[in-house]
C-alpha angles and dihedrals in degrees: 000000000000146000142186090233138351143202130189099220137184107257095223108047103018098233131120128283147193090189105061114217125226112273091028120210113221122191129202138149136236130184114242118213101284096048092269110153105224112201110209135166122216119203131166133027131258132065107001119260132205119202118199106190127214129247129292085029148087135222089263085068079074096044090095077046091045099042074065102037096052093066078080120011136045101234127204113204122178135171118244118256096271102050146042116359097348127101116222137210141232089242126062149176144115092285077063098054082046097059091039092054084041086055092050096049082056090056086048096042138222117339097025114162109224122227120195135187130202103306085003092057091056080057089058097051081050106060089043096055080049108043155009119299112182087173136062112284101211111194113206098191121318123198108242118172097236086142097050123281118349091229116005120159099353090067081069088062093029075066109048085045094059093040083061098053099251107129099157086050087048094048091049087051104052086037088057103030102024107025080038090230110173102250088233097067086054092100096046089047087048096061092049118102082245096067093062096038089055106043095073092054095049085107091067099052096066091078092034090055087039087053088040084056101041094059091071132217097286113105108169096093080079081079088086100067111105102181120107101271131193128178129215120204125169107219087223089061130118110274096245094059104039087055090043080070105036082047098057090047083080109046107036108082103260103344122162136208150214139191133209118207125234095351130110141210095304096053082128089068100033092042110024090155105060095031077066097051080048094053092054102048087058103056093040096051094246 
């Protein structure tokens, strides 16, 4: 497996070392169809992984999963093109997130599994519509518009908001009227690490919310994929996603599903550790 460039890296702070840690993050870079450079880290050892993050984030949201993960899996974690260590292009849509996540299965060689979370979860289904999976493909939450359109007519204000600059104002309007959030829990949500992680990549969500909501409300073209496929839902999460999952189970040939009590959609993040039990049963059958 290659790379343009390298760097061995401390897992918790990110900066060079001389001492690995154990597990070790290494970084490296690969080019997706159209020239865009895609920035990704790969920890562990074992089958090959490949992690697709959500919107509003980066791949270090998955580094607590990944400490975890990488017991026994390599994982390959890139940013999608548009943030963090990852170029971007004048044209977009989800084709483009396809070819990037088929760039990254070459990088982890034959027989990868495929992880995807939220937005990056609807990638993933993607790719497998599109393409070969020898490995397990594993959906943490996608966002299917099983109650109507993801976005509708509030993408129409999430963009002016953007256009204006303000990208805290933008953020507190998609949690409460696209994630479905209740707007009580904004302040809460305000004080957490996230809040200040995700304003800065608002931008990116506008043609992320405009490809959720093209992809209509039919669902049963899912019945194609082929590939072993196993959901995650967090029983604290939001109604729509945790339908969206629920919903897929039947629909998809032979997909399982677990459910993880009381967490969200960033049980990756609240609960790394056993995201990570949950992961593997999945892949393992068990």
């Amino acid at each position: 497996m290659t790379s343009d460039a390298t760097v061995i890296a401390d897992a918790r702070t990110g900066s060079a070392t001389a001492d690995a840690v154990t597990p070790p993050v290494e970084y490296g870079t690969t080019l997706s169809a159209d020239g865009t450079t895609l920035g990704y880290y790969r920890r562990g050892s074992g089958p090959a992984l490949v992690i697709t993050h959500g919107s509003i984030a980066t791949g270090d949201q998955w580094l607590p999963a990944t400490e975890h993960l990488a017991e026994h899996f390599t994982c390959f974690v890139h940013d999608r093109r548009g943030r963090g260590r990852s170029g971007d292009h004048a044209t977009y849509d989800l084709s483009t997130e396809v070819d990037d996540i088929a760039a990254m299965m070459a990088v982890a060689g034959p027989g990868a599994h495929l992880l995807g979370h939220s937005y990056g979860a609807l990638c993933t289904l993607a790719y497998a519509e599109r393409l070969p999976l020898d490995g397990t493909l594993i959906l943490f939450e996608p966002p299917l518009a099983v109650h109507g359109p993801v976005a509708g007519a509030g993408l129409a204000r999430y963009r002016e908001l953007v256009d204006a600059g303000d990208l805290d104002g933008a953020l507190e309007h998609a949690l409460v009227n696209f994630v479905r959030l209740p707007a009580e829990a904004i302040p809460y949500v305000r004080q957490t690490p996230l809040w200040d992680q995700c304003v800065p990549l608002t931008p990116t969500w506008v043609r992320e919310l405009e490809q959720i909501d093209a992809r209509g409300a039919d669902l049963d073209h899912y019945a194609s994929i082929t590939a072993p496929t196993h959901l995650i839902a967090g029983t604290g999460t939001t109604a729509f996603l945790y339908e969206s999952a629920h919903r897929l189970v039947g629909i998809v040939p032979g997909a399982g599903i677990t459910d993880l009590p009381d967490l969200d959609h960033f049980a990756h993040v609240a609960a790394p550790e056993l995201f990570a039990t949950t992961v593997r049963q999945a892949v393992s059958g068990r």
